[in-house]
C-alpha positions in Angstrom: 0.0 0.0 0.0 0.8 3.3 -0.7 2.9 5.1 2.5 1.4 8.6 1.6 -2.5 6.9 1.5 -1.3 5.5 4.8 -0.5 8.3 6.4 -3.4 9.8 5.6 -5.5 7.0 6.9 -3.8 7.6 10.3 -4.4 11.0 10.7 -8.1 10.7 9.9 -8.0 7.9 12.7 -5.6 10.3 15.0 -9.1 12.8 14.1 -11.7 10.0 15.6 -9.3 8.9 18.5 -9.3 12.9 19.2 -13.0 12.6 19.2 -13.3 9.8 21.4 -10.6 11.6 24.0 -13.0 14.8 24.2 -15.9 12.2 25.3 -13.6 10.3 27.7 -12.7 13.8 29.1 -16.7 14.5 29.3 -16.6 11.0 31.1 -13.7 12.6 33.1 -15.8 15.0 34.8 -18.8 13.1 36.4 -17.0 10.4 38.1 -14.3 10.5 40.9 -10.4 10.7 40.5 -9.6 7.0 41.0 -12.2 6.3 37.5 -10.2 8.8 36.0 -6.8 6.5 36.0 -8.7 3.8 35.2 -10.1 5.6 32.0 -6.5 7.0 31.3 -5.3 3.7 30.8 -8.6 2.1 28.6 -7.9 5.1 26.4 -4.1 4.4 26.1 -4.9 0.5 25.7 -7.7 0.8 22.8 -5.8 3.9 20.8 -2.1 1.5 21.2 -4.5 -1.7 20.7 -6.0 -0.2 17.4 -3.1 1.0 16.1 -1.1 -2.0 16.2 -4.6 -3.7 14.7 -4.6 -1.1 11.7 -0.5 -1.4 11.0 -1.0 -5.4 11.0 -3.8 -4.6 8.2 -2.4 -2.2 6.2 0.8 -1.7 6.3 1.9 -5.4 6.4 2.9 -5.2 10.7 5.3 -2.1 9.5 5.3 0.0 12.4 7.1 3.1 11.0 7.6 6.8 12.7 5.3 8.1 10.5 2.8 6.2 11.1 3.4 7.0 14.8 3.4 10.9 13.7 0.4 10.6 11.6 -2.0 9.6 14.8 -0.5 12.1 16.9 -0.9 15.1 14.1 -4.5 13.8 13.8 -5.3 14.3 17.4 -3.6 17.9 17.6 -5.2 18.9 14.4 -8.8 17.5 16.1 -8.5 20.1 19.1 -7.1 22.9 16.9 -9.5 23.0 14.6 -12.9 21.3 15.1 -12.3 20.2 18.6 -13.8 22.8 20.4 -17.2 22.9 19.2 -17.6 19.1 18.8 -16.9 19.2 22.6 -19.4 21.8 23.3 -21.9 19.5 21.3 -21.0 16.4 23.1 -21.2 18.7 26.5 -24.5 19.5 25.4 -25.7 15.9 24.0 -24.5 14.5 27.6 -26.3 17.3 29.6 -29.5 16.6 28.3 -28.7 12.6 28.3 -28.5 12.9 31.8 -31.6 14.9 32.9 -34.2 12.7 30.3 -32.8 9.2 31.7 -32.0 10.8 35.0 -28.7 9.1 35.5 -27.9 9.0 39.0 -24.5 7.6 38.7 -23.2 11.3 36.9 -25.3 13.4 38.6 -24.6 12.6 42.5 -20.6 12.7 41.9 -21.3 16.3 39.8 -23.3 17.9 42.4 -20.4 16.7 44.7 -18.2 19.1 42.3 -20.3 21.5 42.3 -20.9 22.1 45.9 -17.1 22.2 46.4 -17.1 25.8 44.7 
């Protein structure tokens, strides 16, 4: 395969794994600090998991710096550009997730947050 048409495919995945980071970090900020770590490391496992998955498939199980580069530059180009107001929607999808199916398990540990301020 192509090495340009694979970099590109990594950056567009380095895009979604950007993505799913701003809805781990929405995650992030209902439940308590020991989740957190525990989150940390499920979103290290499936983006190293995946990646390793998607150089097996197309580049032959290459692992090259570019490709490396490629996921990275995707993720920084996610929350320079877009990232911001897909967050906000995702902030806003979540909000109202959480009062129509009242979803205790988000909302005690939040108004634990909030009456800290």
């Amino acid at each position: 395969m192509n090495s340009f048409f694979v970099f590109l495919l990594f950056l567009a995945f380095g895009l979604i794994f950007g993505s799913i980071y701003d809805i781990f970090g929405i995650v992030r900020k209902w439940v308590g600090v020991t989740f957190v770590f525990f989150l940390d490391i499920l979103y290290f496992l499936i983006f190293s998991v995946f990646t390793f998955y998607m150089c097996i498939l197309l580049n032959a199980g290459h692992v090259r710096y570019f490709i490396i580069q490629a996921s990275f530059a995707g993720i920084i180009l996610y929350k320079f550009t877009i990232g911001k107001q897909i967050s906000n929607f995702l902030k806003k999808f979540f909000r109202l997730f959480i009062r129509k199916n009242n979803c205790s398990l988000f909302t005690k540990t939040q108004e634990k947050q909030e009456n800290k301020f």
